[in-house]
N, C-alpha and C positions, 0 to 999 in steps of 0.2 A: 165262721158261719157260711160265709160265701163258697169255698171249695166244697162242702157238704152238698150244699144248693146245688152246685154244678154237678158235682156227682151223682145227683138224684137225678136232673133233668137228664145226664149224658143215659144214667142206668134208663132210665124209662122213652129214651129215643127221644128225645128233645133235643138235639144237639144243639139246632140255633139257639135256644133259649137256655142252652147253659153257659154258653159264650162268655156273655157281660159276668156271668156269676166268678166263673177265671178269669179274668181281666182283671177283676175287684180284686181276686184274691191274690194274686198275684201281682198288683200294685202296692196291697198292706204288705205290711210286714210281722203278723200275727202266725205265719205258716213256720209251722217246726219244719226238719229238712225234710221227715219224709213226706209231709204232705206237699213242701213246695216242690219237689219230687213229682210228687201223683198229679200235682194240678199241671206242673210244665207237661208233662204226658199225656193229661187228661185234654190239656186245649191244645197242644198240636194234632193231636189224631184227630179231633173234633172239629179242628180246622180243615184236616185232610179228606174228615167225612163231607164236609160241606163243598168241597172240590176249590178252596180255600189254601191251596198248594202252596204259596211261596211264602204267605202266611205259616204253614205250618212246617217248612224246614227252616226259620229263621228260629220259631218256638221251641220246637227240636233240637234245631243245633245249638241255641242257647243254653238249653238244658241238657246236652249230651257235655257242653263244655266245663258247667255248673258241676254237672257230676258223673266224672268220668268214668267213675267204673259200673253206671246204669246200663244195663246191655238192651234193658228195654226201650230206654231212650231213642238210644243205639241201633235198633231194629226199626222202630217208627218213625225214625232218620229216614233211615233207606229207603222206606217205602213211599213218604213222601219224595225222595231225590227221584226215587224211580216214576213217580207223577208227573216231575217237572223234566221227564227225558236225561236225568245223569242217572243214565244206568250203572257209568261207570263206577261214581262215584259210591253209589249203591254198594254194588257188587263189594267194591276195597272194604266199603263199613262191615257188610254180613263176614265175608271171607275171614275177616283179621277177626270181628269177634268168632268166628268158629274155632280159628286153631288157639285161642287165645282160654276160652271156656269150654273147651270140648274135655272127655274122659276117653274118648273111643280112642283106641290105640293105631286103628286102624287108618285114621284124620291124626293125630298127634304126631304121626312118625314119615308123617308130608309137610310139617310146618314150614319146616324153610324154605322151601318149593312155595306152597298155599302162598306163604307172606310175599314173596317176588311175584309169583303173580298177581296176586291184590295192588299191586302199585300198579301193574300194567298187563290186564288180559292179554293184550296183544300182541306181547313179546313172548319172544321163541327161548328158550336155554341151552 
């Protein structure tokens, strides 16, 4: 009941007041995975709305570790990294999930390049 709560407060711009309703729901252990899923998601962006940054790449990264193959996770990683100034870090998440979940041919047939750079923009080939 508590993830719903939150869901409703995040839907209707409540963020701070959906907070405690993630916290709760994610302290029980009531959450099937996708919703323990939606709620790690639902309160790190939530965190990241509230300017709640390092809060919300610990939420994140917990939940991108929880479930690795979440790209959404994954993406609202980044964005809070990129809050807290690791651009780098950032960039390595998007980049590897791009050539990793991409269909365009045109990104596919750069992977090994993409991927070497993901570990480090700043190196030359």
């Amino acid at each position: 009941m508590s993830y719903q709560a939150a869901w409703v407060h995040d839907t209707l711009g409540l963020e701070a007041e959906a907070v405690p309703y993630y916290e709760r729901a994610l302290a029980g252990s009531g959450l099937s995975d996708d919703d323990r899923r939606g709620a790690l998601l639902g309160l790190g962006s939530t965190y990241r709305i509230l300017g709640r940054h390092e809060e919300a790449v610990a939420t994140l990264r917990g939940g991108a570790a929880e479930f690795p193959d979440d790209g959404g996770l994954k993406t609202f990683l980044a964005m809070a990294l990129y809050n807290i100034g690791r651009t780098h870090d950032a960039m390595e998440i998007l980049l590897t999930l791009l050539v990793t979940t991409t269909k365009d041919p045109e990104i596919a047939g750069y992977r090994p390049a993409i991927e070497e750079y993901a570990k480090d923009l700043d190196a030359t080939m």
